[in-house]
C-alpha positions in Angstrom: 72.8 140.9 85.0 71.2 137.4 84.4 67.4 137.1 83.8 64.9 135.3 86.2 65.6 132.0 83.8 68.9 132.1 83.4 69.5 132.4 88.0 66.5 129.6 87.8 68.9 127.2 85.4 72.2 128.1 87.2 70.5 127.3 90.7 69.0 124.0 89.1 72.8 122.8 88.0 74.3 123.8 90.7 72.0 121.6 92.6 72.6 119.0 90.6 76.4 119.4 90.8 76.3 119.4 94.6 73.8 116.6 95.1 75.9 113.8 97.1 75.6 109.8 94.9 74.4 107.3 97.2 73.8 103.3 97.5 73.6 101.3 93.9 74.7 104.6 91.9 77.8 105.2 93.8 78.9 102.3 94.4 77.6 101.3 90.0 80.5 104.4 89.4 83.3 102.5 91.3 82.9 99.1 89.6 84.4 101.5 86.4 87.0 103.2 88.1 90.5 101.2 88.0 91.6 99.8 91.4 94.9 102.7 91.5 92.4 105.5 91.7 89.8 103.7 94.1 92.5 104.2 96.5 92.2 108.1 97.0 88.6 107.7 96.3 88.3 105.6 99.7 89.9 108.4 101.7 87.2 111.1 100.5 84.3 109.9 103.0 83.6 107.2 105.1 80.3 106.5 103.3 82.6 106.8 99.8 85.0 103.9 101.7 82.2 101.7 101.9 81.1 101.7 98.4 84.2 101.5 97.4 84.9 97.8 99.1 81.3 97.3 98.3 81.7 98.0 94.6 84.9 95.6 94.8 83.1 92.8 96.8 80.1 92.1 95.0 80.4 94.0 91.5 83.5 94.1 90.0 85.7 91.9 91.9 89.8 91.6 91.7 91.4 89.2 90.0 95.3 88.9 90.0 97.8 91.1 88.3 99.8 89.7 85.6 103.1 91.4 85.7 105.5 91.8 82.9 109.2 93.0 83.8 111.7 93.8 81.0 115.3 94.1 81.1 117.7 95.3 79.0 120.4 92.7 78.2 123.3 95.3 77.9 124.6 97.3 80.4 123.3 98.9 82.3 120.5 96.6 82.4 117.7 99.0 83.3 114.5 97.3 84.6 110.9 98.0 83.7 107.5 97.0 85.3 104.4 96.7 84.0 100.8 95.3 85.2 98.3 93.9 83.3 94.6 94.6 85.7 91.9 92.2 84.4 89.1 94.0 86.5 89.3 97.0 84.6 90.9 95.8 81.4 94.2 98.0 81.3 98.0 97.9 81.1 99.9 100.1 84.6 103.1 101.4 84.0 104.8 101.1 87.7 107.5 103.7 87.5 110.6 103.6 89.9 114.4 103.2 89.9 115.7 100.2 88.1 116.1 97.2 90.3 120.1 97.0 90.8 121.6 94.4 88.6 122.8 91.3 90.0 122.9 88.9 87.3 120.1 87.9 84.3 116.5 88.7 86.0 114.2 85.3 86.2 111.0 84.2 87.8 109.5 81.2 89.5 106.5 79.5 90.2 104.5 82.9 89.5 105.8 85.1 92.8 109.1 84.7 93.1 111.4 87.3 90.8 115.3 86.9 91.6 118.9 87.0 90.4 122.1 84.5 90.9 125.2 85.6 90.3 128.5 83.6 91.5 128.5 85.5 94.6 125.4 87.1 95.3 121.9 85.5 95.2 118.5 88.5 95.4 115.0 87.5 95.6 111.5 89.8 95.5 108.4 88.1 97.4 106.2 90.9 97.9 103.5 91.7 95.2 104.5 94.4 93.5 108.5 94.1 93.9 109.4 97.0 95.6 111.2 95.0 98.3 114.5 93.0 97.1 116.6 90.9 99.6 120.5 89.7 99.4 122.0 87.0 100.1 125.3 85.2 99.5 125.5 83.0 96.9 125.0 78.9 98.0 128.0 76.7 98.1 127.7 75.1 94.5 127.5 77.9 92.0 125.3 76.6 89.1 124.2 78.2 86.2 120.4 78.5 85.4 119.2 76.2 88.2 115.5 75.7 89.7 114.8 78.3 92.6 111.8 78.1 94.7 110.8 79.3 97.5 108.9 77.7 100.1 107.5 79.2 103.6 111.0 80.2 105.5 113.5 78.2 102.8 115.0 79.0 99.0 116.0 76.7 97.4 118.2 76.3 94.5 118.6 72.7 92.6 120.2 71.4 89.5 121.6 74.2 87.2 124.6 73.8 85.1 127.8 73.1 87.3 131.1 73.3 86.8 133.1 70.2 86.1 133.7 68.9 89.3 130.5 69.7 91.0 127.0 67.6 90.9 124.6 68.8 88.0 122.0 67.7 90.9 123.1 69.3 94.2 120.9 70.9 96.5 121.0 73.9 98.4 118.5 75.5 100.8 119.1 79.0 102.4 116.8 79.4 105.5 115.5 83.2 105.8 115.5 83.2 109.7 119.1 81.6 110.5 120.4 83.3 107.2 122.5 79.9 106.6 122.8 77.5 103.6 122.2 73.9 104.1 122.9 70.6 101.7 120.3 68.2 100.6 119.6 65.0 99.3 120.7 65.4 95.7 117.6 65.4 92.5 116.8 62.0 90.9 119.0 60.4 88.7 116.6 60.4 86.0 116.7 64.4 85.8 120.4 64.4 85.3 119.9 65.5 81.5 117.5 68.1 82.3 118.3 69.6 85.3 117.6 73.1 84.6 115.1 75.4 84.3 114.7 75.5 80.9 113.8 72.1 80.5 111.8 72.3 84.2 108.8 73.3 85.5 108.1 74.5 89.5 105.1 74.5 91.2 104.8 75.3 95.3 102.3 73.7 96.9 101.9 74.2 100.7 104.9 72.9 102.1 106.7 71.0 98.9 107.9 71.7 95.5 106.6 70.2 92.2 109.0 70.0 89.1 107.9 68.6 86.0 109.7 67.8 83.2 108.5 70.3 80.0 108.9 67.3 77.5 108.2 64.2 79.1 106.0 65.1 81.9 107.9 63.6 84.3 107.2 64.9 87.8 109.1 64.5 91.3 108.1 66.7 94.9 110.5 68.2 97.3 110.1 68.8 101.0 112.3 71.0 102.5 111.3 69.9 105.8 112.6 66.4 105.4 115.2 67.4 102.5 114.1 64.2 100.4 112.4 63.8 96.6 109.8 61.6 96.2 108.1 60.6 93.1 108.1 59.9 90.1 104.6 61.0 89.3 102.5 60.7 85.9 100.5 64.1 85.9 99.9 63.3 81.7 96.3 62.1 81.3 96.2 58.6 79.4 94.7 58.8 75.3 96.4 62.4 75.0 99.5 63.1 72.8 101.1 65.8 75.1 104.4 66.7 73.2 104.7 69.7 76.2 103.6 70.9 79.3 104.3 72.8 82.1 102.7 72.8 85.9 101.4 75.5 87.9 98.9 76.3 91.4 95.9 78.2 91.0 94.8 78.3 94.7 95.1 75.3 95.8 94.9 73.1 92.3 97.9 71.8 90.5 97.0 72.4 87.2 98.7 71.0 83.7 99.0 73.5 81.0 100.2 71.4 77.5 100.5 71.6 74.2 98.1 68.6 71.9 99.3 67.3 68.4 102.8 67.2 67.0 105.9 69.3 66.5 105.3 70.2 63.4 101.7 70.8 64.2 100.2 71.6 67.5 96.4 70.6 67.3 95.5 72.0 71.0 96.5 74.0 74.0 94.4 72.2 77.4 94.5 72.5 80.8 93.8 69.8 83.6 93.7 69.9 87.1 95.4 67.0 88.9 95.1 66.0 91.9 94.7 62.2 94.2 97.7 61.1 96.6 99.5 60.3 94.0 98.3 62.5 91.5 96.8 59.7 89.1 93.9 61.9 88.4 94.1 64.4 85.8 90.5 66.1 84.9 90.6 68.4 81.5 89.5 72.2 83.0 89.1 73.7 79.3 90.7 74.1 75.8 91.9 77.2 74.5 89.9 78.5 71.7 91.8 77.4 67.9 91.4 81.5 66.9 93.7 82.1 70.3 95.6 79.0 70.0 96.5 80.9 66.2 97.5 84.1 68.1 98.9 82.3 70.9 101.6 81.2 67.6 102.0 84.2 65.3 104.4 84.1 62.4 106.2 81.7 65.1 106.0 78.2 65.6 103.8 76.8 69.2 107.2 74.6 70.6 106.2 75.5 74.1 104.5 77.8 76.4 105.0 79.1 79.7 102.0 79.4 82.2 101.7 82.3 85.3 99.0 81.5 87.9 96.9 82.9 90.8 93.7 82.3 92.3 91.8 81.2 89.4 93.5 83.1 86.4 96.0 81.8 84.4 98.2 83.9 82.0 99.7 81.7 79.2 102.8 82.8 76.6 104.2 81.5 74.0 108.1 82.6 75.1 108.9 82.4 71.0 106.1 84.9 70.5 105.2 87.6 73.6 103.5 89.8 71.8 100.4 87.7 72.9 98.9 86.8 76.0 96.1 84.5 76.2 94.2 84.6 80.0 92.2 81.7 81.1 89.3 82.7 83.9 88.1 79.8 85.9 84.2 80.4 87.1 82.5 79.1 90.2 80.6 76.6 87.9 83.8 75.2 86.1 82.9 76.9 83.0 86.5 78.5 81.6 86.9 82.3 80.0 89.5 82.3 77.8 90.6 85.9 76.2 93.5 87.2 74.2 95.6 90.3 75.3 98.2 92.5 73.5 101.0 92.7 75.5 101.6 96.4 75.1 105.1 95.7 76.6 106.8 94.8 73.2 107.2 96.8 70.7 109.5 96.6 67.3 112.3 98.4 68.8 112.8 97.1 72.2 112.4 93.8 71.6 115.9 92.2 70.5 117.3 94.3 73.7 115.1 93.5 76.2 114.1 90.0 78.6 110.5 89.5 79.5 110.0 88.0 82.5 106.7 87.5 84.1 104.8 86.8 87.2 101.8 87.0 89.1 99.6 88.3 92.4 97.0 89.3 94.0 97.0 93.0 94.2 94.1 94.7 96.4 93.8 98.5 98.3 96.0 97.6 101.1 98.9 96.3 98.3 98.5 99.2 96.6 98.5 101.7 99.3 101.3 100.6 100.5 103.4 100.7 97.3 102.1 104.5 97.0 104.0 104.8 100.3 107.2 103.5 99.3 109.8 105.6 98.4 109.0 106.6 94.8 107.2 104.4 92.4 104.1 106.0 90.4 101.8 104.7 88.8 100.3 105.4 85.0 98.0 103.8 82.8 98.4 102.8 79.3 95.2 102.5 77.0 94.9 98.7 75.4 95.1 99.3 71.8 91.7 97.3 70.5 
């Protein structure tokens, strides 16, 4: 039988247990929950809803997924998925079936993941990659091309070809007629280099950007009138780029390159350019020397790679992807830059494995509807400080 104090302290916690959160408090407890378990808290209550978006609007707002896919260079080349969440600082494992091997996984301009094989091409536009399409293969099979996707159109220039076919041909595949079309063929100049090892791709509105990794050189496609135009200078004058790649944070074409010399890389910076014919080039930041260090490792800095959304840009070092080095653009121009392990790699998976990354937007309605699919789960992995 309890005593008089001991039913008086009972009857106190169990009022405290019961008592509902409300307002500031509630919605202070969501802006530390990760965005995957915000979704079944939104379901509990309609007041609980409501802080929820609250919490996510004015506190701790989302900011784009970095996502980092792995696949396993031998047969059967099994697929992985992780995700990177800046808003709450963690690493999501995104667990379902292996994406069925077509030919070497590779991304694009941030949001497009896809395979080409000599007879099939697939391609993943949604954000989380649940959803893969097939197609056939366009006329000039090419190895290693430039794919990009823009609006209703994919298309696939450059590559390496075989002897008899055009190192710069041309192919768009239109989504609604399901039907390949030829187009003017890539400038001369890029004969050397047309692949996208050597190129860069940026999709802005209706065109595609490609950019030259070593010279800077930079021509637009628009598949609406199936012409190049260019060239354009994107470089800023006084700088000795050796590198650099392109990329679109909203609606800025930003430069990411690499300062110095071969031997001995003196900066990583980022510009925005922009002007009709995109003469101006304004510097955005410069990547901390402690990061740039990182950024290197026991490997040399030759080149990095840059994924974009919104105003976050993830930048690797493809030599060295053990670390990731975000760069946060504020409302006042003032640039957050912070290094992250990429819990992906580790000593024994890395020789078998391809990394391959990209980038979205991921809010409640992407994620609900990925919990509805047919079976991927989600599971968090702690950041090792």
């Amino acid at each position: 039988m309890k005593t008089e104090k001991e039913e008086h302290v009972t009857t106190e916690a169990e009022v405290v247990v019961e008592a509902p959160f409300h307002g500031d408090i509630l919605e202070a407890i969501f802006s530390r929950v990760s965005l995957i378990d915000l979704v079944p808290a939104s379901h509990v209550s309609t007041s609980w809803n409501r802080a929820v978006f609250s919490s996510l609007r004015h506190l701790n707002k989302l900011k784009p997924w970095l996502l980092v896919h792995t696949q396993r260079t031998r047969s059967p080349h099994l697929t992985t998925t992780h995700a990177y969440d800046p808003r709450s600082n963690i690493w999501i494992r995104i667990n379902q079936p292996s994406i069925e091997y077509v030919a070497a996984l590779r991304s694009s301009h941030s949001t497009l993941l896809y395979m080409l094989a000599p007879s099939k091409l697939s391609f993943s536009l949604d954000p989380l990659n649940l959803t893969w399409h097939h197609v056939d293969a366009p006329p000039v099979w090419r190895k290693d091309p430039i794919v990009a996707a823009v609006g209703k159109f994919i298309i696939i220039a450059g590559g390496d070809c075989n002897f008899e076919d055009s190192p710069l041909a041309v192919d768009m595949f239109n989504l609604e007629t399901r039907s390949w079309d030829t187009c003017e063929t890539m400038p001369a100049i890029l004969k050397d280099s047309a692949a996208s090892t050597w190129l860069s791709v940026a999709v802005i509105s209706d065109q595609i950007f490609v950019a030259e990794k070593l010279s800077g050189v930079t021509y637009s496609f628009n598949p609406r009138t199936k012409s190049w135009y260019g060239p354009y200078d994107l470089r800023p004058s006084g700088q000795n780029i050796i590198f650099s790649v392109i990329a679109l944070t909203g609606s800025r074409l930003i430069l990411v390159g690499l300062t110095g010399y071969e031997e001995t890389v003196q900066s990583v910076k980022v510009w925005e350019v922009k002007g009709e014919r995109l003469e101006e080039c304004k510097e955005m930041g410069e990547m901390p020397q402690p990061l740039v260090e990182k950024l290197k490792g026991s490997c040399c800095l030759a080149a990095v790679e840059a994924t974009a959304m919104e105003d976050v840009v993830y930048i690797h070092n493809p030599s060295n992807p053990e670390e990731l080095v975000k760069m946060e653009m504020g409302e006042d121009g003032f640039c957050e830059w912070k290094s992250i392990k990429n819990v992906v790699v580790n000593d024994g998976r890395r020789i078998m494995d391809r990394f391959v990354f990209s980038c979205w937007s991921v809010d409640m309605e992407v994620l609900r509807r990925a919990l509805m699919h047919k079976n991927p789960r989600f599971s968090v992995r702690e950041i090792d400080h």
